[in-house]
N, CA, C and O atoms as a Tripos MOL2 file, in Angstrom:
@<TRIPOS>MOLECULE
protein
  296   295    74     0     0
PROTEIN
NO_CHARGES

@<TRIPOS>ATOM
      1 N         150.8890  113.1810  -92.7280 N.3       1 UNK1
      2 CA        151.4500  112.1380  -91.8970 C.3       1 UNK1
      3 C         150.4070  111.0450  -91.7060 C.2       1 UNK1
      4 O         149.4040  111.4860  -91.1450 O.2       1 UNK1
      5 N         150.3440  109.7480  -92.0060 N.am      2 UNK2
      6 CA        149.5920  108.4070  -91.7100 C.3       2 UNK2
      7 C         149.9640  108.2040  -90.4170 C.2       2 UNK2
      8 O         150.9460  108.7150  -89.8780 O.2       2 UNK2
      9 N         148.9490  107.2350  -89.7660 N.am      3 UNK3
     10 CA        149.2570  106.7750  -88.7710 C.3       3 UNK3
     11 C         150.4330  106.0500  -88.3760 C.2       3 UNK3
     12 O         150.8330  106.1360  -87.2150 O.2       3 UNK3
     13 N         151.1270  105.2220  -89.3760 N.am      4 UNK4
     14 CA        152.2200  104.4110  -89.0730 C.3       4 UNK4
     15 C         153.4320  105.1210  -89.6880 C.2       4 UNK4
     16 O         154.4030  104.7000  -90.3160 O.2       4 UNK4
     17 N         152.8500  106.9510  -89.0970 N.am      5 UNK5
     18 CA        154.2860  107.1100  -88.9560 C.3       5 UNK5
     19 C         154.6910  107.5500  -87.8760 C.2       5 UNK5
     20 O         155.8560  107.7560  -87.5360 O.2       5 UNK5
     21 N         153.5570  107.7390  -87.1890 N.am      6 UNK6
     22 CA        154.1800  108.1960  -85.6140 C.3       6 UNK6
     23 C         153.6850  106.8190  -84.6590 C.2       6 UNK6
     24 O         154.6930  106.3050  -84.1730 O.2       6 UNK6
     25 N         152.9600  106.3990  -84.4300 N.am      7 UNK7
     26 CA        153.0050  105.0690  -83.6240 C.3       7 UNK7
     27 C         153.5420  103.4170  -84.2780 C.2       7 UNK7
     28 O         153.7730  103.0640  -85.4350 O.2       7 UNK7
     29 N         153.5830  102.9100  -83.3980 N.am      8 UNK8
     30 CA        154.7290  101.8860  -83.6970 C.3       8 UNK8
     31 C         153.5460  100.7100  -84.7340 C.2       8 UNK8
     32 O         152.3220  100.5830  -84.7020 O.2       8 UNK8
     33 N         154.5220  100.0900  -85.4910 N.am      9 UNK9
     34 CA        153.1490   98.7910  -86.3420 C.3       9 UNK9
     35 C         154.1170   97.6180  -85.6270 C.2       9 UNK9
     36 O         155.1880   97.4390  -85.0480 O.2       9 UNK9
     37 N         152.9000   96.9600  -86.1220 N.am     10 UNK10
     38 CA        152.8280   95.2010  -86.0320 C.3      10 UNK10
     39 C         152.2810   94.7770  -86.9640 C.2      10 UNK10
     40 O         151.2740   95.2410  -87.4990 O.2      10 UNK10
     41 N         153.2770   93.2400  -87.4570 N.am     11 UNK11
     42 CA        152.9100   92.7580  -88.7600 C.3      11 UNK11
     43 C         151.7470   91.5550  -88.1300 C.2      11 UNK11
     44 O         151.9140   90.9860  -87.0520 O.2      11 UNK11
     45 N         150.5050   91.3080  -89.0910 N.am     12 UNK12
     46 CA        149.7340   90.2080  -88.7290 C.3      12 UNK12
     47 C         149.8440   89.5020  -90.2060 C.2      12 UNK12
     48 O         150.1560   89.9730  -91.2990 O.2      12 UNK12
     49 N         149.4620   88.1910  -89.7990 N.am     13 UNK13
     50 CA        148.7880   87.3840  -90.7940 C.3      13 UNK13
     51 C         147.1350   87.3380  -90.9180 C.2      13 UNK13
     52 O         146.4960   87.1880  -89.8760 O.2      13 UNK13
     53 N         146.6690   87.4220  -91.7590 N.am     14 UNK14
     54 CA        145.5280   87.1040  -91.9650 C.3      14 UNK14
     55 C         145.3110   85.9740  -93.3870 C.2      14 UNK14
     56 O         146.0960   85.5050  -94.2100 O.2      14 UNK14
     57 N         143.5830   85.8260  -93.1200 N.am     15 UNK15
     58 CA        143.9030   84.8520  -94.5210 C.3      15 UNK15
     59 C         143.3610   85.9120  -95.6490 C.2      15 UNK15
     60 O         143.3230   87.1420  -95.6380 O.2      15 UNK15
     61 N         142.9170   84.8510  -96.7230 N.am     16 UNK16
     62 CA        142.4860   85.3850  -98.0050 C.3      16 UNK16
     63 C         141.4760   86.0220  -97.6780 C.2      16 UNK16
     64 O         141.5530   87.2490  -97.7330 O.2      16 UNK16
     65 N         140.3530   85.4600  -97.2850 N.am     17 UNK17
     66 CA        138.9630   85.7660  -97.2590 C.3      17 UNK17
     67 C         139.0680   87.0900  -96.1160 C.2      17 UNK17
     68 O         137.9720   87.6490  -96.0730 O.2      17 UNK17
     69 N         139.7420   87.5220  -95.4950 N.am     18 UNK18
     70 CA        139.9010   88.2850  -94.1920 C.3      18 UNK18
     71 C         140.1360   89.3710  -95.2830 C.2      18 UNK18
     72 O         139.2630   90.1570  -95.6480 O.2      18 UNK18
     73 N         141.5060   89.3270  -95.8020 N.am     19 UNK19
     74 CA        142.4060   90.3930  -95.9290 C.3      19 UNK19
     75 C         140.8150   90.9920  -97.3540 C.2      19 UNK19
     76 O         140.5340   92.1440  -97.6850 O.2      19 UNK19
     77 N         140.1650   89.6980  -97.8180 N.am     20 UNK20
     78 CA        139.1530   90.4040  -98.7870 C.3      20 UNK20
     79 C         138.1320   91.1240  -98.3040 C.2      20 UNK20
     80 O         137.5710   91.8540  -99.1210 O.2      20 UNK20
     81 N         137.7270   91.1220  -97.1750 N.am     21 UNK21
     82 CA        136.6050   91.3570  -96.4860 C.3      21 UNK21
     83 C         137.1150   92.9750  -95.9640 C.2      21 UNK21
     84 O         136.3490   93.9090  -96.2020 O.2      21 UNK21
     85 N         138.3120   93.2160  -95.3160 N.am     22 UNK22
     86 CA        138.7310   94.2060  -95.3240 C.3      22 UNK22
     87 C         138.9480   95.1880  -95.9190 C.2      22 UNK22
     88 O         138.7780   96.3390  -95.5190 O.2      22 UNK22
     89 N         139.4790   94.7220  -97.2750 N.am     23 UNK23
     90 CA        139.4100   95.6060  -98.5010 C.3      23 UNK23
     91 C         138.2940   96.2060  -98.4920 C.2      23 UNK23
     92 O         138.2870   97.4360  -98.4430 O.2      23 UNK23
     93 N         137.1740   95.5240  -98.5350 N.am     24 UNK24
     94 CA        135.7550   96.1950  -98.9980 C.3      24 UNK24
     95 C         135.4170   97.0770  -98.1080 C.2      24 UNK24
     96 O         134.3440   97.6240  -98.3630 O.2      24 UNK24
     97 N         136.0670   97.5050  -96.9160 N.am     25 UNK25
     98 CA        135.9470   98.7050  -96.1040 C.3      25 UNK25
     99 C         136.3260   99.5120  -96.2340 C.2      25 UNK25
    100 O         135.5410  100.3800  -95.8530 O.2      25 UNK25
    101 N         137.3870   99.9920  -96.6770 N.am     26 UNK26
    102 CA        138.2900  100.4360  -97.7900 C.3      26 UNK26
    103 C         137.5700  102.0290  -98.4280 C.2      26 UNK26
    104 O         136.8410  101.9090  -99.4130 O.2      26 UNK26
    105 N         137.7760  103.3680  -97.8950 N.am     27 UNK27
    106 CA        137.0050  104.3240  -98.6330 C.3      27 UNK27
    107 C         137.3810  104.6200  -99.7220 C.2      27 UNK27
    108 O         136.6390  104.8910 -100.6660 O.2      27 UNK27
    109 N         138.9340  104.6050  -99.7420 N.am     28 UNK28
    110 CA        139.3570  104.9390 -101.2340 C.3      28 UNK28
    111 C         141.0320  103.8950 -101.2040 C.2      28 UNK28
    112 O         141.5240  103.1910 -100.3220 O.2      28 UNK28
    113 N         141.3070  104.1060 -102.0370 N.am     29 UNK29
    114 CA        142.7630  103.5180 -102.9550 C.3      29 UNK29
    115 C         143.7270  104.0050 -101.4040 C.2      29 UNK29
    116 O         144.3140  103.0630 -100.8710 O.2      29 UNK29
    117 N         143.8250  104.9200 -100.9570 N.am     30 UNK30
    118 CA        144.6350  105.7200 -100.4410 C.3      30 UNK30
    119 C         144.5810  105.4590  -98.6630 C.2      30 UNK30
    120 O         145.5370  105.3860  -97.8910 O.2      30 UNK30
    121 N         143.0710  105.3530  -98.3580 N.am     31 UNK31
    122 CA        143.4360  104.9580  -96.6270 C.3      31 UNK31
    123 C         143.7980  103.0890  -96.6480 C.2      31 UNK31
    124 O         143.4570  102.0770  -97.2600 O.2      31 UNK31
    125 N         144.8380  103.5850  -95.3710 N.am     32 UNK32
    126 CA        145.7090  102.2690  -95.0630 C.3      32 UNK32
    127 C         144.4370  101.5250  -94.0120 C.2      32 UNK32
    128 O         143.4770  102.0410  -93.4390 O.2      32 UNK32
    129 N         144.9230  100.1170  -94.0700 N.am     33 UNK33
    130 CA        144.2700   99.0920  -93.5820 C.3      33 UNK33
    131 C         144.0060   99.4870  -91.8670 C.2      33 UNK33
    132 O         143.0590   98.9880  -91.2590 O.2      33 UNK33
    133 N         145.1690  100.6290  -91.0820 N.am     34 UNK34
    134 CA        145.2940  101.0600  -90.0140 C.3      34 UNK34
    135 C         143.9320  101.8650  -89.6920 C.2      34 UNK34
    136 O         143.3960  101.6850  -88.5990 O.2      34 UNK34
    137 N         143.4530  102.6190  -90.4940 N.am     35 UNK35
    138 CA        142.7800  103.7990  -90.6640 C.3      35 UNK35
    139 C         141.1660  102.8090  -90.3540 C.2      35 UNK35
    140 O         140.3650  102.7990  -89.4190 O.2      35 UNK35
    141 N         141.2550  102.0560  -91.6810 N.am     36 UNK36
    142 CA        139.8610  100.6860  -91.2950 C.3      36 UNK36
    143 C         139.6740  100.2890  -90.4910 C.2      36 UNK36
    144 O         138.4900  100.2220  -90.1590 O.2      36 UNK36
    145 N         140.4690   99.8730  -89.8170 N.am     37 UNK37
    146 CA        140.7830   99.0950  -88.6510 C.3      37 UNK37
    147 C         139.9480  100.0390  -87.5730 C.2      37 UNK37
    148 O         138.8120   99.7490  -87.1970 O.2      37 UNK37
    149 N         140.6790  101.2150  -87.1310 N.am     38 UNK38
    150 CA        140.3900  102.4870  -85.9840 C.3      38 UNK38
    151 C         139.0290  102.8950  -86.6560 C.2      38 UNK38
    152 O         138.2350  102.8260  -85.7170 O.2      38 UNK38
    153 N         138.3330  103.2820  -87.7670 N.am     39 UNK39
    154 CA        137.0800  103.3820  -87.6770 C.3      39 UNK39
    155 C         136.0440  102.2400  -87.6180 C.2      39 UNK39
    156 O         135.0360  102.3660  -86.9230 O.2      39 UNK39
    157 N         136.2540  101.2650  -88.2510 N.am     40 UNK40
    158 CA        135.0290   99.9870  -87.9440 C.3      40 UNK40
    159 C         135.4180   99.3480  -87.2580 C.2      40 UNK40
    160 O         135.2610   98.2090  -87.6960 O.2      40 UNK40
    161 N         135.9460   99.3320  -86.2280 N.am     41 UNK41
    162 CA        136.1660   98.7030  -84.8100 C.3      41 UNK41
    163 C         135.7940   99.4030  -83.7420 C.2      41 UNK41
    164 O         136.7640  100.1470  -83.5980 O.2      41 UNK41
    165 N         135.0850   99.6480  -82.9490 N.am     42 UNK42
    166 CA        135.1860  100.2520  -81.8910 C.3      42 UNK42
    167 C         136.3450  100.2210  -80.7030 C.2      42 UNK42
    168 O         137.1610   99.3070  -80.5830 O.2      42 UNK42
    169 N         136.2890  101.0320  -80.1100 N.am     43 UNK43
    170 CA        137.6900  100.8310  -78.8140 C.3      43 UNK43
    171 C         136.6500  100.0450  -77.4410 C.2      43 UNK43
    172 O         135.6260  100.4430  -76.8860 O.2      43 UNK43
    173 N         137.3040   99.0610  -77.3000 N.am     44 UNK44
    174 CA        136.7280   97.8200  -76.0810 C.3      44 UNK44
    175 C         136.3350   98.5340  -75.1430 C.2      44 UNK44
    176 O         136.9420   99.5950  -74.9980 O.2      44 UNK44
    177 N         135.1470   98.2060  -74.1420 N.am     45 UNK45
    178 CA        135.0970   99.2730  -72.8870 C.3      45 UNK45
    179 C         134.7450   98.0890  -72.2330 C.2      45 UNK45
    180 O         133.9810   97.1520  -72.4640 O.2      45 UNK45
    181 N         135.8320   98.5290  -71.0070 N.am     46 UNK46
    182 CA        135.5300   97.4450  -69.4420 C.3      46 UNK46
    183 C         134.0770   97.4980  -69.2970 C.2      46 UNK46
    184 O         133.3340   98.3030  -69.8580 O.2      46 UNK46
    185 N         133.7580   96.6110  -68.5320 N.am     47 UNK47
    186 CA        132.1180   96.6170  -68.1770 C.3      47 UNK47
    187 C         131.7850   97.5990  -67.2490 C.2      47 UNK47
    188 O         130.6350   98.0380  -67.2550 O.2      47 UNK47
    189 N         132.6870   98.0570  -66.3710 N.am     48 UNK48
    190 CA        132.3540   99.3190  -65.3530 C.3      48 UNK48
    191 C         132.1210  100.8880  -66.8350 C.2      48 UNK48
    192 O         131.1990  101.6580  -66.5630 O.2      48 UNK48
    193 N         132.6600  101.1060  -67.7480 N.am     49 UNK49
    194 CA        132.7050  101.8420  -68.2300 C.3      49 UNK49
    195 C         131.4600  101.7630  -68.6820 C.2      49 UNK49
    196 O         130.6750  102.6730  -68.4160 O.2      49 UNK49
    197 N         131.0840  100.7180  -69.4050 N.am     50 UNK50
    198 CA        129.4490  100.0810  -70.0070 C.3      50 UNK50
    199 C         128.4310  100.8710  -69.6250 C.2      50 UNK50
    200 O         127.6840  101.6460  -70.2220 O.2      50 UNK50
    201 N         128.6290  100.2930  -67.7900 N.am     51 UNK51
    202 CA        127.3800  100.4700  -66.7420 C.3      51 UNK51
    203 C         127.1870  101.6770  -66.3880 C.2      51 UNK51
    204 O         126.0380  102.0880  -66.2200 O.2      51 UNK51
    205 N         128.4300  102.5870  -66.1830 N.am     52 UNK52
    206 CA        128.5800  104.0880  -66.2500 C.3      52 UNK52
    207 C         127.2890  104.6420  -67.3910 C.2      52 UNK52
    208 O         126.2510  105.2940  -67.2760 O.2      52 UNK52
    209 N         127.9900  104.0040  -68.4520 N.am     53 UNK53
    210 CA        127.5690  105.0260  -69.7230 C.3      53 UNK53
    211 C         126.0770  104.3850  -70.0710 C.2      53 UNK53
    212 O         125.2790  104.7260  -70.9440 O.2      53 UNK53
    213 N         125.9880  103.3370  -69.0780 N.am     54 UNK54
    214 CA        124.1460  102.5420  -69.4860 C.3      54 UNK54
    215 C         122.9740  103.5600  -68.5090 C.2      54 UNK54
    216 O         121.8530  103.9540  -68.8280 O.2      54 UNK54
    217 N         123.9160  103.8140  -66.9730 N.am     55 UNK55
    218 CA        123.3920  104.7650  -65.8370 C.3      55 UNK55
    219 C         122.8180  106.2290  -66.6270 C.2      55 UNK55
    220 O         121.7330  106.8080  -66.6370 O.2      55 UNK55
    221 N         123.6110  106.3780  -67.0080 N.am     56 UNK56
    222 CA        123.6970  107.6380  -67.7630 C.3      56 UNK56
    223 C         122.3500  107.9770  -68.7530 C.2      56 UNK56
    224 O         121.6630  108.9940  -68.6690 O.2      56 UNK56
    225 N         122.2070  107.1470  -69.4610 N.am     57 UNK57
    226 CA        121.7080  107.4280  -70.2830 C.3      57 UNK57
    227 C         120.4360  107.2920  -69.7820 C.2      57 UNK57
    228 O         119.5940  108.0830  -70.2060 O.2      57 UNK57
    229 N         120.1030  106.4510  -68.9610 N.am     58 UNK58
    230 CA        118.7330  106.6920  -68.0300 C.3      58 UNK58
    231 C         117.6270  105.5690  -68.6920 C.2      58 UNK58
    232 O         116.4450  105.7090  -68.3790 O.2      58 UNK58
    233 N         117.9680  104.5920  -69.4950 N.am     59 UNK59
    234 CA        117.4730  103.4980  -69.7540 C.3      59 UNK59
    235 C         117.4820  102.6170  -68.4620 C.2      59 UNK59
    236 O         118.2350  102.7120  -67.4920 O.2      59 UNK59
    237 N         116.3270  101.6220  -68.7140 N.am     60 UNK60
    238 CA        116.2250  100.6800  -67.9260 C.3      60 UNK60
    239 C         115.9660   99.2380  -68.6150 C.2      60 UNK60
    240 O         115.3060   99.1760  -69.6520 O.2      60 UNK60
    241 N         116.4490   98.2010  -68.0680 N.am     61 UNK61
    242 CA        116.3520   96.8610  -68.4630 C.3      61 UNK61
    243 C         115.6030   95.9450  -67.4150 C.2      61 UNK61
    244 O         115.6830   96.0010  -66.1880 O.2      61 UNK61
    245 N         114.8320   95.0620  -68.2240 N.am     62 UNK62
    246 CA        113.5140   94.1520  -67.7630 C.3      62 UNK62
    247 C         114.8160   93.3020  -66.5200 C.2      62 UNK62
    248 O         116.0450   93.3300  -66.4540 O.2      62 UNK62
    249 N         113.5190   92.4930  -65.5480 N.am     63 UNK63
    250 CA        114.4520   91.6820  -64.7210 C.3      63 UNK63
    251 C         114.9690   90.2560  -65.4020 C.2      63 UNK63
    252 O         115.7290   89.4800  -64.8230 O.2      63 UNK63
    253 N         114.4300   90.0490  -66.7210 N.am     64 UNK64
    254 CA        114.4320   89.4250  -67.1260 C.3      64 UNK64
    255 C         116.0430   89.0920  -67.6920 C.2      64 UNK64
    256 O         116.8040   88.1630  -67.4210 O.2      64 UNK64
    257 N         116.2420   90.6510  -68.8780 N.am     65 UNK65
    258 CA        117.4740   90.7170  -69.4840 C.3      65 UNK65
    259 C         118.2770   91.1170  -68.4490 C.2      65 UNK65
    260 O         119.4170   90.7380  -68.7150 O.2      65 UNK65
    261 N         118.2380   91.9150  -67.0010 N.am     66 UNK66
    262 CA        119.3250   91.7680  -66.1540 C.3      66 UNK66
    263 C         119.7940   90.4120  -65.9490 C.2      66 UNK66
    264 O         120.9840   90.2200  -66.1980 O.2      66 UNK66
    265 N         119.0340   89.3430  -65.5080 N.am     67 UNK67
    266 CA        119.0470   87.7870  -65.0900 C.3      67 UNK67
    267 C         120.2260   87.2710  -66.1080 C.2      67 UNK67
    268 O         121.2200   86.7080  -65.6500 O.2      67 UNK67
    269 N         120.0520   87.5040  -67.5760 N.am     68 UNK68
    270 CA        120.8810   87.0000  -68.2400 C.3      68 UNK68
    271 C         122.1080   87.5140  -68.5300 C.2      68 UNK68
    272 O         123.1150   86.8410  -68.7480 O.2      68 UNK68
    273 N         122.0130   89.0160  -68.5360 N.am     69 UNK69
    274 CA        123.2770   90.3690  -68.5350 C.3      69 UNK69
    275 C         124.2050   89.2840  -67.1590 C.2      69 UNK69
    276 O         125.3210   88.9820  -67.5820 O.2      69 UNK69
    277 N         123.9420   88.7310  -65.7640 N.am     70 UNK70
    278 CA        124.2410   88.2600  -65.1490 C.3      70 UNK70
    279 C         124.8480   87.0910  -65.4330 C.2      70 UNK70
    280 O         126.0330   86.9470  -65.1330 O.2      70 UNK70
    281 N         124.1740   86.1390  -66.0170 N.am     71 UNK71
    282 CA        125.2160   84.8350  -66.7320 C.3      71 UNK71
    283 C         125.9690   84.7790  -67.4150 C.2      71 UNK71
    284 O         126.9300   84.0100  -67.3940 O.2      71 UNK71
    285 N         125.5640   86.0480  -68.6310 N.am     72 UNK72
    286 CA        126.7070   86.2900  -69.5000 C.3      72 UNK72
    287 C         127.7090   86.5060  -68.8450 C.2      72 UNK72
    288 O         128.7490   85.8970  -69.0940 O.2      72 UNK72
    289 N         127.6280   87.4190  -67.8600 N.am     73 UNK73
    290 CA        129.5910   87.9520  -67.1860 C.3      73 UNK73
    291 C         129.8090   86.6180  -66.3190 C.2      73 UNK73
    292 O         130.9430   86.2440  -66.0210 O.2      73 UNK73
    293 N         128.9440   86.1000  -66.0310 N.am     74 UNK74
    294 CA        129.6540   85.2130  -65.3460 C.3      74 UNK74
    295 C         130.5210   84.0220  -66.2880 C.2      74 UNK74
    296 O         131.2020   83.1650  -65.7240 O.2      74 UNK74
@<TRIPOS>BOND
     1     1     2 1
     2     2     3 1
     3     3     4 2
     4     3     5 am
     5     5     6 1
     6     6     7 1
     7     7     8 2
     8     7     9 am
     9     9    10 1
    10    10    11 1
    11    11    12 2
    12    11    13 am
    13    13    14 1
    14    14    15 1
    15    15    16 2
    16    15    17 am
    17    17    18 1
    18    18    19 1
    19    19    20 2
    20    19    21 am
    21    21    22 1
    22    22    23 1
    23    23    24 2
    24    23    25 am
    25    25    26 1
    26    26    27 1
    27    27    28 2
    28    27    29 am
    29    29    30 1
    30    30    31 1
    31    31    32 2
    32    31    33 am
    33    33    34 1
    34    34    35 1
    35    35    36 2
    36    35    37 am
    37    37    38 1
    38    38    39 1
    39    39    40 2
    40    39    41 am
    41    41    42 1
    42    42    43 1
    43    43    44 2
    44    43    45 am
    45    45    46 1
    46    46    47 1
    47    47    48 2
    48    47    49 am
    49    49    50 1
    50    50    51 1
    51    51    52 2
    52    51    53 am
    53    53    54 1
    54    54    55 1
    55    55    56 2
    56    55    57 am
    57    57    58 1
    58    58    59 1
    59    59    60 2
    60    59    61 am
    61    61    62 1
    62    62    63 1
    63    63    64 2
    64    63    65 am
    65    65    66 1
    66    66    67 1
    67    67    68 2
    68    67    69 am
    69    69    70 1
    70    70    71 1
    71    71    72 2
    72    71    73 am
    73    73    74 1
    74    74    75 1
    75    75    76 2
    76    75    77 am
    77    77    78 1
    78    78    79 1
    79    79    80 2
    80    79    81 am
    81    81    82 1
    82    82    83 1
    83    83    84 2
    84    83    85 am
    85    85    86 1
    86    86    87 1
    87    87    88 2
    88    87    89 am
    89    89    90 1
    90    90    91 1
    91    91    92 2
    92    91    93 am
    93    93    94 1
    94    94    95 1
    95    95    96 2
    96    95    97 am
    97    97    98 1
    98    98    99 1
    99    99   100 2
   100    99   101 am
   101   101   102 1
   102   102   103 1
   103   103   104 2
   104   103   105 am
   105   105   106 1
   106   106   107 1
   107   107   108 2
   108   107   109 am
   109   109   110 1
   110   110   111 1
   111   111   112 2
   112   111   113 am
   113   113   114 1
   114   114   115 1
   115   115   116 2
   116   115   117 am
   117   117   118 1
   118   118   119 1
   119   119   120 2
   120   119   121 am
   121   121   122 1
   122   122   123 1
   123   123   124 2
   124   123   125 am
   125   125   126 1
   126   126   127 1
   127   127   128 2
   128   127   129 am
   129   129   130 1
   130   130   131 1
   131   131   132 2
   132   131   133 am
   133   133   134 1
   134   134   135 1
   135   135   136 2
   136   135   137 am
   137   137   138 1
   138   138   139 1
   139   139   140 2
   140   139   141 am
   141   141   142 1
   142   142   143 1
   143   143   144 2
   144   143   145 am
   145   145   146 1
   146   146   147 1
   147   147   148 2
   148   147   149 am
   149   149   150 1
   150   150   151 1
   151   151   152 2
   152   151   153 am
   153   153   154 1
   154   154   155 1
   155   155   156 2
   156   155   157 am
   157   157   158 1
   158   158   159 1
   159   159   160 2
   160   159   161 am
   161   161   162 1
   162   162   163 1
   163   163   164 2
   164   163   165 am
   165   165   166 1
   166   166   167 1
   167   167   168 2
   168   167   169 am
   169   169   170 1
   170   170   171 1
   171   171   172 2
   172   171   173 am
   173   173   174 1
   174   174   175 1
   175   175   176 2
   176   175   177 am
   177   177   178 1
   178   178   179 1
   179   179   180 2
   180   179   181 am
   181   181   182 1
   182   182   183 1
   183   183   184 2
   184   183   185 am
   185   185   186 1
   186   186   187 1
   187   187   188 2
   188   187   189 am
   189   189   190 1
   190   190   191 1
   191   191   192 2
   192   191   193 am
   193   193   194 1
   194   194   195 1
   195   195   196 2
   196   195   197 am
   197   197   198 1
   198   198   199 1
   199   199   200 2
   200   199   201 am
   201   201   202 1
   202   202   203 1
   203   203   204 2
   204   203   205 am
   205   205   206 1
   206   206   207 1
   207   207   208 2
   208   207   209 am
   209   209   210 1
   210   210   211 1
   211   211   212 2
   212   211   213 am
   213   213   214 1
   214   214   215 1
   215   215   216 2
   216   215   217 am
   217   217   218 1
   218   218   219 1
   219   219   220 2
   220   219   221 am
   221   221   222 1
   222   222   223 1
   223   223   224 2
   224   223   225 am
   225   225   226 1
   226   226   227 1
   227   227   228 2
   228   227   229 am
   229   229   230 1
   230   230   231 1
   231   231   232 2
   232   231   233 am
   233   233   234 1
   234   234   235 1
   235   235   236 2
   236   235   237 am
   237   237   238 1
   238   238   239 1
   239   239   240 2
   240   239   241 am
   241   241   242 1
   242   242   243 1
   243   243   244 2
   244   243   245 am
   245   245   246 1
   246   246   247 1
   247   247   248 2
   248   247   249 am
   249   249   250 1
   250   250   251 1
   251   251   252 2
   252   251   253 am
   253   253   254 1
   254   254   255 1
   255   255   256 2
   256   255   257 am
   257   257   258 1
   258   258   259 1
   259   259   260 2
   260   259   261 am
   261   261   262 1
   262   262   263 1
   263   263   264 2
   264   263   265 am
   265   265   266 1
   266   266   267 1
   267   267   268 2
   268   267   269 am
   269   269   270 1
   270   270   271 1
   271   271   272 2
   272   271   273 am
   273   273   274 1
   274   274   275 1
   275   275   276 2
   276   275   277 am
   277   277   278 1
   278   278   279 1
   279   279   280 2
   280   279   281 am
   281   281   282 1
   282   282   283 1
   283   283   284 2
   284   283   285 am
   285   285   286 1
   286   286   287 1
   287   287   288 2
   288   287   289 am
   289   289   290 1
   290   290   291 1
   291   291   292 2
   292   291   293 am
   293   293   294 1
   294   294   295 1
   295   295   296 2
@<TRIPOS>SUBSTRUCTURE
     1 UNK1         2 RESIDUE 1 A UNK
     2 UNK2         6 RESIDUE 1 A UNK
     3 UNK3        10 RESIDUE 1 A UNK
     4 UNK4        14 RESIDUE 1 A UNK
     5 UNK5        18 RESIDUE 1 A UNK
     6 UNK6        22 RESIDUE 1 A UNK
     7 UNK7        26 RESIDUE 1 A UNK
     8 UNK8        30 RESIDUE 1 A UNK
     9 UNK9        34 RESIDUE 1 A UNK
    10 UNK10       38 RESIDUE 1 A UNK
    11 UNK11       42 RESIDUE 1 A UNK
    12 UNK12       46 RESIDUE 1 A UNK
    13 UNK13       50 RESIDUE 1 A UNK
    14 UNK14       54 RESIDUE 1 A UNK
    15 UNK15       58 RESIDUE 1 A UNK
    16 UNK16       62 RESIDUE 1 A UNK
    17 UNK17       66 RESIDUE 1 A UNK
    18 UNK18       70 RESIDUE 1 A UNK
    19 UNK19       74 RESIDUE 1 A UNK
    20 UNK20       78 RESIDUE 1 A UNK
    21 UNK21       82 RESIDUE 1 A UNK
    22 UNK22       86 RESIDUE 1 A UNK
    23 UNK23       90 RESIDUE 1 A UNK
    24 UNK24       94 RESIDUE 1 A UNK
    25 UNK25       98 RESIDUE 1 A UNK
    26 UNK26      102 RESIDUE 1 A UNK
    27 UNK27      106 RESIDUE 1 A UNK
    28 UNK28      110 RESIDUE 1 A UNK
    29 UNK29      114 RESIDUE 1 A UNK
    30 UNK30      118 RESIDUE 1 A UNK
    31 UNK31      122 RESIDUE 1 A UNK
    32 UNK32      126 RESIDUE 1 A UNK
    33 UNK33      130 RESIDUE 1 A UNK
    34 UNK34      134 RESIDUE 1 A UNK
    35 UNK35      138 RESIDUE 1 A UNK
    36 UNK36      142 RESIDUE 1 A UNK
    37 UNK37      146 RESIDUE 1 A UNK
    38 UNK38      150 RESIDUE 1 A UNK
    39 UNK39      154 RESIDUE 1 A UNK
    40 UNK40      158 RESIDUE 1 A UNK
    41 UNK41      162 RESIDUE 1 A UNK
    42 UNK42      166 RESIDUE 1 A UNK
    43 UNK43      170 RESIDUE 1 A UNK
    44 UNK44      174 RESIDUE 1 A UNK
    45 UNK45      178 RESIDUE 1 A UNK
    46 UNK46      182 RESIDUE 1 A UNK
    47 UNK47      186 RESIDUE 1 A UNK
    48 UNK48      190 RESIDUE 1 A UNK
    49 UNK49      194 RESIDUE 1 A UNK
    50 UNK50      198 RESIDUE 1 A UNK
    51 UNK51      202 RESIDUE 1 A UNK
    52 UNK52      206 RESIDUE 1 A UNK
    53 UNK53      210 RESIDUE 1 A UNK
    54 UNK54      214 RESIDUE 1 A UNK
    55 UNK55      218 RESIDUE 1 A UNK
    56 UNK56      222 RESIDUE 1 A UNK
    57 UNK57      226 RESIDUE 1 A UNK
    58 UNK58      230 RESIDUE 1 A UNK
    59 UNK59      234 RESIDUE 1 A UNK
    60 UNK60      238 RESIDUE 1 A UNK
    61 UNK61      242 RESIDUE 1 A UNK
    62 UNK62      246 RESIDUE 1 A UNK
    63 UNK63      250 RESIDUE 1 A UNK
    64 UNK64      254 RESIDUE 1 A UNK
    65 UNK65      258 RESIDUE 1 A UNK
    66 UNK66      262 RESIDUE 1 A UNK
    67 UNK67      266 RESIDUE 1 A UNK
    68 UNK68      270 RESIDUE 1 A UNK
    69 UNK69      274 RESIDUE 1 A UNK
    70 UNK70      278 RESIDUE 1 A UNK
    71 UNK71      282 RESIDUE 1 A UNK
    72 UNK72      286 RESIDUE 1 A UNK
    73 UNK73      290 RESIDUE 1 A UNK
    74 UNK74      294 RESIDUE 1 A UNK
């Protein structure tokens, strides 16, 4: 069973250079563009999820790159 047979698709346009660039991700003849897509994309994470998983890990950031981590969201 592929993915687009149990969840629903949507048709996109893309251009030339896209739909070529994609190809080349491509492991074999046989996985669908769906499959590319769900592995070299990551799944988006809210910024609370981020900060969770930044806490966590027990790293720390200069006051410097907080200062700017700060403008960016803003």
């Amino acid at each position: 069973m592929t993915i687009g047979e149990y969840m629903g698709t949507k048709s996109i346009n893309v251009s030339e250079e896209a739909y070529e660039r994609l190809k080349t991700w491509k492991q074999s003849d046989e996985e669908s563009f769906t499959s590319v897509i769900l592995r070299v994309l990551p799944k988006r994470k809210s910024i609370l999820e981020s900060y969770r998983e930044f806490q966590r890990s027990g790293k720390t950031i200069s006051d410097e790159d907080a200062d700017q981590l700060i403008k960016d969201l803003e």
